[in-house]
Every structure is written in structure tokens, then in C-alpha cells.
N, C-alpha and C positions, 0 to 999 in steps of 0.2 A: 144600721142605726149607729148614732155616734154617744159616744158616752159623756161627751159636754158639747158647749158651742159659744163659751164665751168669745174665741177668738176669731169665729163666723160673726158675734154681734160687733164685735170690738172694731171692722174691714163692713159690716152692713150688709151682709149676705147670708146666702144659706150655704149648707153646709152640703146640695149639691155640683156648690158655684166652679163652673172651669178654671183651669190655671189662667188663662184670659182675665175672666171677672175679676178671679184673684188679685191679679197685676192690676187690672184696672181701680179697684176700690181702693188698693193701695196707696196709690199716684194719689187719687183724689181727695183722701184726706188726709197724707203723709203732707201735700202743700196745703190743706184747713191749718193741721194744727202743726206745721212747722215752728219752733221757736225764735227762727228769724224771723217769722211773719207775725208771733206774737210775744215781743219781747217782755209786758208787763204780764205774760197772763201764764201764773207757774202748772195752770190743770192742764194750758195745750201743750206744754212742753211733758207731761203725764199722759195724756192722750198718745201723744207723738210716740213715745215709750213704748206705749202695749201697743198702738196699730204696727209698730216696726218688729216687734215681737211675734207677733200675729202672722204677717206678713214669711218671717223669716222660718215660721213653720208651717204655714200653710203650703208654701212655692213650693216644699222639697217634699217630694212624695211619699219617702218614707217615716218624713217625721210626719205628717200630714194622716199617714194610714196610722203611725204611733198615737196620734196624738185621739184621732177619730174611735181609736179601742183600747185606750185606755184615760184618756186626760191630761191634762197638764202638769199637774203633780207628777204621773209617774215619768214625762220627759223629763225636767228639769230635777231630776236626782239622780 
């Protein structure tokens, strides 16, 4: 059981998804909400922000297991 899953919502997956899926959802809306591709619009460059975040904790498996048993809060302190 994971103790959040914003960053499974954030990538559009669950929170059984393989490092594959992972990768995958990434790509796919790392180029949605690119800032090159959305110059007037300040949310996709906010989007773009947390899926990269998301992303950057998800791929690495122990922050991935950190993040799955305790949350976000306690990585980012």
C-alpha cells in the first residue's frame, strides 16, 4: 500500500505502473505540457514542473520505495 499517489496522478498511472509505463507517461506528457509547445499558457509550464518531479522520483527505485512509504513531504526534507 502507498501512503500518497499524487505523483502516480500527476504521470496518469497507477501506482503499480512498471519503470516502462513510467518512462512512458512521462514522454507523453512531458511533450502535452512542454513550455516550448505552450508559450502563452503559465499552468503547462506548472504541469511540465510536477510531471518532471514526478518523473524524477518515480524512475529511481529507492526514492520511488521512499516516496511509496512515506510521501513526499518526507523526500523533500
Amino acid at each position: 500500500m502507498v501512503a500518497e499517489t499524487k505523483l502516480y496522478t500527476a504521470l496518469g498511472i497507477k501506482p503499480e505502473a512498471t519503470q516502462d509505463e513510467i518512462k512512458k507517461a512521462y514522454r507523453k506528457s512531458a511533450m502535452k505540457h512542454h513550455p516550448d509547445k505552450n508559450p502563452n499558457n503559465p499552468q503547462a509550464n506548472e504541469k511540465f514542473k510536477e510531471v518532471s518531479q514526478a518523473y524524477e522520483i518515480l524512475s529511481d527505485p529507492e526514492k520511488r520505495k521512499t516516496y511509496d512509504q512515506y510521501g513526499l513531504e518526507f523526500l523533500l526534507r
